[in-house]
C-alpha positions in Angstrom: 62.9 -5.9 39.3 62.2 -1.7 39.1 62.2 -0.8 35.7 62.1 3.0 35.6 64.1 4.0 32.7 61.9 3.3 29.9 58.3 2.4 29.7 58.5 1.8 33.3 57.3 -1.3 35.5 57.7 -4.0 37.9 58.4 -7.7 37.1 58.4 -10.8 39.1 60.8 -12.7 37.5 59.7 -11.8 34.0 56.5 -11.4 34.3 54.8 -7.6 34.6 52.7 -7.1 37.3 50.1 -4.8 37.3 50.1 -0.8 38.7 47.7 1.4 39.1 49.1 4.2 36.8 51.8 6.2 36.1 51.7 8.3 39.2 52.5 4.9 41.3 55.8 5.1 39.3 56.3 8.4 39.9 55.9 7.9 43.7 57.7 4.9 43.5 60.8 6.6 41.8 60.8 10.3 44.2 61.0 7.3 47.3 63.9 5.4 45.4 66.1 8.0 43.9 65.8 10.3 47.0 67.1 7.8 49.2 65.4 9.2 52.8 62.7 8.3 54.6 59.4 10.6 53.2 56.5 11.9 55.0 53.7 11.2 53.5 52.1 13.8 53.8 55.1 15.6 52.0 55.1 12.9 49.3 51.2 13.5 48.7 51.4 17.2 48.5 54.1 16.6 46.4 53.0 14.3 43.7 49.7 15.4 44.1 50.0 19.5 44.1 47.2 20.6 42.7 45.1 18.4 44.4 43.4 19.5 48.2 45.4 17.7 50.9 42.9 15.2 51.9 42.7 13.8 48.5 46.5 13.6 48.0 46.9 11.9 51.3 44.2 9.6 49.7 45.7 9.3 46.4 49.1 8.4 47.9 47.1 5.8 50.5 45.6 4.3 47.5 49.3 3.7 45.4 51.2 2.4 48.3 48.4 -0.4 48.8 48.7 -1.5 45.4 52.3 -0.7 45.3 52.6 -3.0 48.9 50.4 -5.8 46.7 52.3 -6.2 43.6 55.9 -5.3 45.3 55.4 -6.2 49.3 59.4 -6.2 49.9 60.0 -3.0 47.4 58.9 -0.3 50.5 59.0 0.2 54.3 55.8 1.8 54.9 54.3 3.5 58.1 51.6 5.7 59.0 54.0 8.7 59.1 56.7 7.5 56.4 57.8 6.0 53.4 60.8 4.7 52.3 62.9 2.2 49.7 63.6 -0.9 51.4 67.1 -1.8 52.9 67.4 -4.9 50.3 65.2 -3.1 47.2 68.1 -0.9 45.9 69.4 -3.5 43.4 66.1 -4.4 42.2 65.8 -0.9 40.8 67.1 0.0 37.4 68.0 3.6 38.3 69.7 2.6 41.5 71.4 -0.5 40.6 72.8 1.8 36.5 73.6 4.8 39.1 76.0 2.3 41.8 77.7 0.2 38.4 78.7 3.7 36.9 80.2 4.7 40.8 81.7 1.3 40.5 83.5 1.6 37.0 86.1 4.4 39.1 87.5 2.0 41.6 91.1 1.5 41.0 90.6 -1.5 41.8 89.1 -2.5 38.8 91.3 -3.6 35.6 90.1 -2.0 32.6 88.1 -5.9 31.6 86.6 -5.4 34.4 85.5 -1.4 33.5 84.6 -2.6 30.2 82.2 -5.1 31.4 80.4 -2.6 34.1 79.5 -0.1 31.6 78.1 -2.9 29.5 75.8 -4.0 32.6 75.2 -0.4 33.6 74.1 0.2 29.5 72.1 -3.1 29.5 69.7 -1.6 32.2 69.5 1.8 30.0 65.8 1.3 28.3 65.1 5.1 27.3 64.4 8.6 29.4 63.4 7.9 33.2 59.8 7.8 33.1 58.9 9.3 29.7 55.9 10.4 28.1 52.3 9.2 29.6 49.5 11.2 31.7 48.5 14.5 30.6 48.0 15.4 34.1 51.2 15.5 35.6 51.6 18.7 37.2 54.4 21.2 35.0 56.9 21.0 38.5 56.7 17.1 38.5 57.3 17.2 34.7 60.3 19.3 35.5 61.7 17.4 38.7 61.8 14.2 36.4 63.8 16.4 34.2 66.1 17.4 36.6 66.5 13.8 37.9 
């Protein structure tokens, strides 16, 4: 499990495993929230924008492989792209709160049944998505978790 809303992090089972820092989550939650396959290069300069390209490009290198180690079925990676995997959308909090509210408008559903979604959707609420931390977040970053 993805936990992103909140004090974010990844379990196994229930257990924490451990990340790098908060700018793994940050990549981790641009790659599952925008829901295409990233360049890396892109995805460097852009979690990284103050930061020359080479060392973004290494910065991002250096998250994915501890991101692949803790999480090795969370993200299909290549040497040109990165992407959510097929099966990791409802192991993320975000994702799987986002596709229960969708869910509680299908008129299929009897109002039990819409009563019970929103209670799973508000279960997996655990604060602001990805609040507080580093004081080096660039301003635009601080401002695209904002917007998202």
């Amino acid at each position: 499990m993805v936990r992103l809303f909140g004090a974010p992090q990844i379990l196994r089972g229930t257990d924490p495993v451990p990340v790098h820092n908060r700018r793994a989550f940050l990549v981790l939650a641009r790659v599952a929230i925008v829901p295409v396959s990233h360049d890396r290069a892109e995805l460097a300069a852009a979690c990284w924008p103050s930061a020359p390209a080479a060392t973004a490009r290494g910065n991002l290198r250096s998250v994915l492989s501890n991101l692949r180690q803790v999480a090795p079925d969370l993200l299909d990676i290549d040497r040109r792209s990165v992407r959510l995997s097929a099966d990791a959308r409802a192991s993320v909090d975000v994702l799987r709160f986002l596709d229960l509210l969708d869910g509680v408008h299908d008129p299929g559903l009897d109002r039990d049944a819409q009563v019970e979604t929103c209670q799973e959707a508000l279960s997996l609420w655990g604060g602001e998505l990805l609040p507080g931390g580093e004081d080096d977040l660039d301003e635009h970053l601080e401002e695209w978790l904002e917007l998202e």
